[in-house]
VEXNUVO-902668 format. One line per 4 residues: their letters; for each residue x, z, y of N, C-alpha, C, O, CB. Coordinates in pm, 1 decimal, always signed. Glycine has a CB too. Layout:
residues N
a = X/Z/Y/X/Z/Y/X/Z/Y/X/Z/Y/X/Z/Y | ... $
//
This chain:
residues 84
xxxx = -3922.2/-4645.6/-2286.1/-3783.2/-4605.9/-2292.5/-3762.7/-4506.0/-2404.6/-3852.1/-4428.6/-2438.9/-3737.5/-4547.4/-2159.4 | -3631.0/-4510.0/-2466.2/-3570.1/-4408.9/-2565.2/-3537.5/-4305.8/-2497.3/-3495.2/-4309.1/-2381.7/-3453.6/-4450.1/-2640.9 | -3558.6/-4185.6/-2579.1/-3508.1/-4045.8/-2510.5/-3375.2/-4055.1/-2510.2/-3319.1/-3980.7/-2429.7/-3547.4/-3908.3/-2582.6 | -3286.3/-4145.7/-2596.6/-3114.4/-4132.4/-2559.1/-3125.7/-4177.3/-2378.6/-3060.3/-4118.4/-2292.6/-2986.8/-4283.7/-2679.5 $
xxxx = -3221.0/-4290.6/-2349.6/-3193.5/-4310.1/-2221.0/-3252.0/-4238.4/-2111.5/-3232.0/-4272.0/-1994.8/-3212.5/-4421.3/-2202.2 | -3343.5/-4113.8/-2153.7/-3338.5/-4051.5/-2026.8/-3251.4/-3947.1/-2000.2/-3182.7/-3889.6/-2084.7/-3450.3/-4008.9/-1997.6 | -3255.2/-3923.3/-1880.5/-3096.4/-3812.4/-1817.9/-3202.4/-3691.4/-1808.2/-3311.7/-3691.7/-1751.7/-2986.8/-3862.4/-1607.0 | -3134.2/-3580.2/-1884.9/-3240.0/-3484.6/-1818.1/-3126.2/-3427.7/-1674.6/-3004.7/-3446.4/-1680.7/-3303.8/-3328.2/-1956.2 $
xxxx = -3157.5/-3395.9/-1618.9/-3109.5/-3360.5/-1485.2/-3105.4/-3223.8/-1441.8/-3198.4/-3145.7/-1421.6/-3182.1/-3423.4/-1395.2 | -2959.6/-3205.8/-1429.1/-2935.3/-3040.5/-1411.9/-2971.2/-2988.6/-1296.9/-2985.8/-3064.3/-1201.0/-2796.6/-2994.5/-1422.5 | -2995.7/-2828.8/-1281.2/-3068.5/-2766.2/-1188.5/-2924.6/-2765.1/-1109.3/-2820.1/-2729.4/-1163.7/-3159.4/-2619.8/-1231.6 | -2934.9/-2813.5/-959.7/-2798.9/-2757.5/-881.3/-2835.2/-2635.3/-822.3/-2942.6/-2613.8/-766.3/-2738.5/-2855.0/-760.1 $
xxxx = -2730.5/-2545.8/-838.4/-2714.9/-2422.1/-800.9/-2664.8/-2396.1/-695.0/-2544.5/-2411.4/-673.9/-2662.4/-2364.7/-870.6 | -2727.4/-2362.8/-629.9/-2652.2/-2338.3/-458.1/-2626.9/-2164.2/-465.4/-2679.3/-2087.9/-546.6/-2798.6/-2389.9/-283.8 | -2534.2/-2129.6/-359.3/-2437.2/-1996.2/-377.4/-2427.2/-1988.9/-196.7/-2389.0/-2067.8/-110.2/-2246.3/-2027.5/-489.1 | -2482.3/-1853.0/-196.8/-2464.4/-1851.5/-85.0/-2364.3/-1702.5/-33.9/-2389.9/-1582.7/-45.7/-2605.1/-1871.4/-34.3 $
xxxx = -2253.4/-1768.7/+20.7/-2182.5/-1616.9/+12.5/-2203.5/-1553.4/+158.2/-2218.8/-1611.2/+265.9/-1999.0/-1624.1/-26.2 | -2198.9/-1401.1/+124.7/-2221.9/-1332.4/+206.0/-2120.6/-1256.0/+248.4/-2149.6/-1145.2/+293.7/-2309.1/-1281.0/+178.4 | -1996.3/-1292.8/+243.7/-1861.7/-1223.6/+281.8/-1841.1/-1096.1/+176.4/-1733.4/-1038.1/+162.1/-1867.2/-1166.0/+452.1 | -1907.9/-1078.0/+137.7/-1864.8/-976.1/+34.3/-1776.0/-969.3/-94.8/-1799.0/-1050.3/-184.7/-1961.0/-942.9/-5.8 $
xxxx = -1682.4/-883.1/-107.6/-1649.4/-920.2/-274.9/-1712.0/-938.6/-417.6/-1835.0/-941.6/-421.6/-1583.9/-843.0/-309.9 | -1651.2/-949.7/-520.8/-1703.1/-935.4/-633.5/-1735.4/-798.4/-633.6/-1839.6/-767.3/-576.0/-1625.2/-980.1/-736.1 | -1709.4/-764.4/-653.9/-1727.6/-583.0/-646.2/-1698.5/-477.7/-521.9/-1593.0/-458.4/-461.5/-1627.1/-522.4/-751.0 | -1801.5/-428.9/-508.2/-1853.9/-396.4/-327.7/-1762.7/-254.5/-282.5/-1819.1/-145.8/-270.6/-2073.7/-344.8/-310.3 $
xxxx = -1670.3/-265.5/-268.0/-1540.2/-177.2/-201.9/-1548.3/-131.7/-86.6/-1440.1/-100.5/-37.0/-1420.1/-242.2/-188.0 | -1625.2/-118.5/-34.0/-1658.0/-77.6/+114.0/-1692.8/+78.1/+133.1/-1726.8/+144.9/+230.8/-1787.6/-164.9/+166.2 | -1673.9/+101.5/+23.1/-1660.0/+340.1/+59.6/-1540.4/+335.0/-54.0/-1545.9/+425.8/-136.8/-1873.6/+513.1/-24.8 | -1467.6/+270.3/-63.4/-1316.6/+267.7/-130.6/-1177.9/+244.4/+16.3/-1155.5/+129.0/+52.6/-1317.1/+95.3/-266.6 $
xxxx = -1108.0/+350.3/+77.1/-1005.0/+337.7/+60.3/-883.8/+290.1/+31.1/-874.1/+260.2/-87.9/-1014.4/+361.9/+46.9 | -760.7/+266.7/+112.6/-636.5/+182.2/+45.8/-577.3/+269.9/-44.9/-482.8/+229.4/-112.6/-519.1/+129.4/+149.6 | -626.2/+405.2/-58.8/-540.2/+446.8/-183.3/-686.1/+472.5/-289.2/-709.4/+585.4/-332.3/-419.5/+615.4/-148.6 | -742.7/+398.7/-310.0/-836.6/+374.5/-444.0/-957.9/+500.3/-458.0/-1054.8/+485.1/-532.3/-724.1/+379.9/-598.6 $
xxxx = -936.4/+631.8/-371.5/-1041.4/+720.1/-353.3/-1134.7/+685.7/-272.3/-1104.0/+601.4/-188.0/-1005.4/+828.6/-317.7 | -1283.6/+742.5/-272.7/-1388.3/+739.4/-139.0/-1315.5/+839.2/-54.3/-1248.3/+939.4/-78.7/-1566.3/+792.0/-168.2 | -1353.4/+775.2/+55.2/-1371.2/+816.3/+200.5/-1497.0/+912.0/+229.0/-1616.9/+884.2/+230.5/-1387.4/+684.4/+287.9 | -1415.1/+1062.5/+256.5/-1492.5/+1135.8/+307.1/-1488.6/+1153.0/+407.2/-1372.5/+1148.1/+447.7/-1500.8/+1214.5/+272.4 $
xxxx = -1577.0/+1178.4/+500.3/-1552.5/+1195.0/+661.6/-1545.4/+1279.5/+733.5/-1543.2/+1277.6/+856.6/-1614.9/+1155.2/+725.8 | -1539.1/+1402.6/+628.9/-1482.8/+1522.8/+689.2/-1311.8/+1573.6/+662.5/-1258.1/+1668.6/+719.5/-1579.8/+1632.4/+634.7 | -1242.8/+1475.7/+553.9/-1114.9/+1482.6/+533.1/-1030.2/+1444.2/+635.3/-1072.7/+1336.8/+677.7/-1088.7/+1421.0/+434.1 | -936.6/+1476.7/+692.7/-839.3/+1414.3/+740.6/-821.5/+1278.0/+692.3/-895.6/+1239.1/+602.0/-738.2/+1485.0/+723.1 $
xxxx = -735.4/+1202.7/+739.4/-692.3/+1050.2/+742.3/-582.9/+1112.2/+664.4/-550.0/+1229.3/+683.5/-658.9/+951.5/+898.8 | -495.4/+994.8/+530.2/-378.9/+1064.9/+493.8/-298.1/+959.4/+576.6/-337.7/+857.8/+633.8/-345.0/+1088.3/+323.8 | -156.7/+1020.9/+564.7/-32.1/+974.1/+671.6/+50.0/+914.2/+560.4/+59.5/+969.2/+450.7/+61.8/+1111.8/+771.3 | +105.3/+808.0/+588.7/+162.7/+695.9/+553.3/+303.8/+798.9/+511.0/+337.6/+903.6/+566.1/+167.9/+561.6/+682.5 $
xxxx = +375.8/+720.9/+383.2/+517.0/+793.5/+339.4/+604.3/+730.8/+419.5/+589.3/+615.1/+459.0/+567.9/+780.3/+182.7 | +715.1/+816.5/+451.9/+815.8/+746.9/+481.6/+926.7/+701.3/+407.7/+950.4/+744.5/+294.9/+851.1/+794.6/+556.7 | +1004.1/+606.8/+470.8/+1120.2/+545.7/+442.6/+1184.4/+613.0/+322.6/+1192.5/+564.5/+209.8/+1205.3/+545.1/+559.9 | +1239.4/+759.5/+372.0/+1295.5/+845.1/+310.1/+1253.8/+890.2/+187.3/+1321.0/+918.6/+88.1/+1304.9/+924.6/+376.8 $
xxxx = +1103.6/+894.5/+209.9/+1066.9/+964.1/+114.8/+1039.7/+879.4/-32.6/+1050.8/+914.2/-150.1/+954.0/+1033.2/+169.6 | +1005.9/+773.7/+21.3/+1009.7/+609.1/-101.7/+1158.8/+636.5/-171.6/+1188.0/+653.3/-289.9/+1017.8/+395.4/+9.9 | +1230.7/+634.5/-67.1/+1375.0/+612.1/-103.7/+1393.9/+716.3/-246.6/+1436.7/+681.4/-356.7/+1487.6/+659.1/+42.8 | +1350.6/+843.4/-207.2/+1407.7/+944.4/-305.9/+1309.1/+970.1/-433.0/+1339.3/+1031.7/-535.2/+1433.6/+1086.9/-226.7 $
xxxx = +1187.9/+910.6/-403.9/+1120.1/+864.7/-499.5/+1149.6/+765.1/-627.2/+1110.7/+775.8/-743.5/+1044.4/+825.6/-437.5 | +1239.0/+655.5/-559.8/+1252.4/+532.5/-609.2/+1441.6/+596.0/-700.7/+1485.8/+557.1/-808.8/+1241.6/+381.1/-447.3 | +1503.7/+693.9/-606.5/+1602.4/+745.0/-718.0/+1585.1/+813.0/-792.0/+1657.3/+815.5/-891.6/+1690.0/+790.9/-697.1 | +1470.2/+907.3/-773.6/+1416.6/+971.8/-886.0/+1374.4/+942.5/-1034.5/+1387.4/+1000.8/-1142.2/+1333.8/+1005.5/-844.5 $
xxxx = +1308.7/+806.1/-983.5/+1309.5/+750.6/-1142.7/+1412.9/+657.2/-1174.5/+1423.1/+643.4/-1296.4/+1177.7/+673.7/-1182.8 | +1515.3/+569.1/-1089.9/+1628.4/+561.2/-1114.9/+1728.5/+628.2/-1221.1/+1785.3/+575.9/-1316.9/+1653.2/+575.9/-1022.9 | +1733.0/+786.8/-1164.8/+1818.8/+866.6/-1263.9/+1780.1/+887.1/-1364.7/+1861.6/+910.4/-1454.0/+1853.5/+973.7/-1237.3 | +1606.7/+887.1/-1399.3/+1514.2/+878.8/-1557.6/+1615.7/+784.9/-1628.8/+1684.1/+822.1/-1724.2/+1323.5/+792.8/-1553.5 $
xxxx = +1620.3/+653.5/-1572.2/+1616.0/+514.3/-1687.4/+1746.8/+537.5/-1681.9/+1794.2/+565.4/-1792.0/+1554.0/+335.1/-1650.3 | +1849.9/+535.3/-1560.8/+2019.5/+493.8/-1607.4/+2068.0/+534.4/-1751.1/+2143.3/+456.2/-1809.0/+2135.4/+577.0/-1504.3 | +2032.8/+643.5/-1808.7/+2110.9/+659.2/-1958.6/+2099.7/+601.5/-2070.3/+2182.5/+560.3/-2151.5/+2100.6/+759.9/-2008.6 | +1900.6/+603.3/-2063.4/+1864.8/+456.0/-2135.0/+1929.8/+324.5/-2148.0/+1974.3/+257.0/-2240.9/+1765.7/+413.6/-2085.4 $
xxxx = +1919.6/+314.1/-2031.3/+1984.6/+150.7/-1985.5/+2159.3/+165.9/-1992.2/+2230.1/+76.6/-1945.8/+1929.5/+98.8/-1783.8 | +2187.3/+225.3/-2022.6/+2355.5/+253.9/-2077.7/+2339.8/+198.0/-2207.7/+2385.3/+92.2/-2251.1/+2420.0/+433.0/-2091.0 | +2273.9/+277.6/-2259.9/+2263.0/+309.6/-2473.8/+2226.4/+191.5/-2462.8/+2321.8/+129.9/-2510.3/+2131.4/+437.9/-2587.0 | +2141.2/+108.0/-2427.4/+2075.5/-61.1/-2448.2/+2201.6/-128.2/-2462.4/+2252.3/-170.0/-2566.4/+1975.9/-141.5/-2302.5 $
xxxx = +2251.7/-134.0/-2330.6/+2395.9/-185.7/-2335.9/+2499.9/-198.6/-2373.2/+2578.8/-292.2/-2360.4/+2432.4/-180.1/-2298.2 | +2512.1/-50.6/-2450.6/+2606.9/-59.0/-2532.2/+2562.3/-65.5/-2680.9/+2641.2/-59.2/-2775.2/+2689.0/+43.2/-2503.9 | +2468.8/-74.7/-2688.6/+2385.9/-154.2/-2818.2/+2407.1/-264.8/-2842.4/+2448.1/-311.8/-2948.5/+2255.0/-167.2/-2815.5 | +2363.4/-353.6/-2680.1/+2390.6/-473.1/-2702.8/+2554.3/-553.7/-2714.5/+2571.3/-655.7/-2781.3/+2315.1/-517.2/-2608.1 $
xxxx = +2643.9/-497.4/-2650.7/+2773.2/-475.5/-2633.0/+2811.5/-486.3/-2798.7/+2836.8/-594.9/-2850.8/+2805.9/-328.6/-2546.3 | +2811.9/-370.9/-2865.9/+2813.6/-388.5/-3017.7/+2769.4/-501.7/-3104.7/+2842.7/-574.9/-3171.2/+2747.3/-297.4/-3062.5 | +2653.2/-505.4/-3096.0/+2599.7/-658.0/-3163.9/+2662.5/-769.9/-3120.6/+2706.3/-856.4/-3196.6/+2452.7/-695.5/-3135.1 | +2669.6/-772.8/-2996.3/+2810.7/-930.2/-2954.8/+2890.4/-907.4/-2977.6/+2947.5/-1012.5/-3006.7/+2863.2/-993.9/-2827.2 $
xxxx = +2983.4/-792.5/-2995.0/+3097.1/-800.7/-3049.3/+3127.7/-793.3/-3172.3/+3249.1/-803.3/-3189.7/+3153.4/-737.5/-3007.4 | +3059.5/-778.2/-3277.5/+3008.8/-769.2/-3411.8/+3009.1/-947.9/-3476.6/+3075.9/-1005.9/-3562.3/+2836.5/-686.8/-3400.1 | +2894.0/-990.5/-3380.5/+2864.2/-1168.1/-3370.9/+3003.0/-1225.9/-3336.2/+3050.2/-1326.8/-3388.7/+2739.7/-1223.9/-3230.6 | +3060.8/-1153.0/-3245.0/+3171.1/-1247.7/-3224.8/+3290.7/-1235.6/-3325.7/+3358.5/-1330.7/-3364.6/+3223.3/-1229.2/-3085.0 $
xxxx = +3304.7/-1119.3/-3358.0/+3416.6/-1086.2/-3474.5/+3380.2/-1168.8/-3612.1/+3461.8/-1239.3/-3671.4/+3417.2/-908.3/-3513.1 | +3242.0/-1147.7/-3653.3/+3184.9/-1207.3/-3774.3/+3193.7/-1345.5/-3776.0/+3243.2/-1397.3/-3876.2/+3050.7/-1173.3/-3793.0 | +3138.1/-1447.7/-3643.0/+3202.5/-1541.5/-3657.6/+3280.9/-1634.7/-3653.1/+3251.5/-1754.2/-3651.5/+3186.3/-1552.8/-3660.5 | +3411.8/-1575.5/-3650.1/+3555.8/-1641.7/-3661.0/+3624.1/-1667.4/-3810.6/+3735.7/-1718.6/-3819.5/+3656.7/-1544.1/-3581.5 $
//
């Protein structure tokens, strides 16, 4: 036989999972620090407190997001005047 006709034959790879992740998170925390076990547990935010969080950076962007608008406001009305 010609070597075009023999198959060389791939190694099958068997995988054996062990429930674990890709990367072993198990002294990681839902907020991304280790777990010490002499710390307190931290306490979940509330409602309220998201809330005034979430207007806090609200009032950052609104002025920004005005000036955009009336940026963009100008240029269409510019486009629209120009082409008539």
């Amino acid at each position: 036989m010609s070597k075009k006709n023999k198959k060389v034959k791939k190694e099958k790879v068997v995988y054996y999972d062990d429930g674990s992740t890709i990367a072993d998170m198990s002294a990681v925390n839902k907020y991304g620090k280790k777990e010490d076990k002499a710390s307190p547990p931290k306490r979940k935010s509330t409602f309220k407190e998201k809330w005034e969080t979430y207007w806090e950076a609200v009032r950052l962007m609104i002025i920004p997001m005005f000036i955009v608008l009336g940026f963009l406001l100008v240029f269409y009305l510019l486009g629209l005047f120009i082409g008539k």
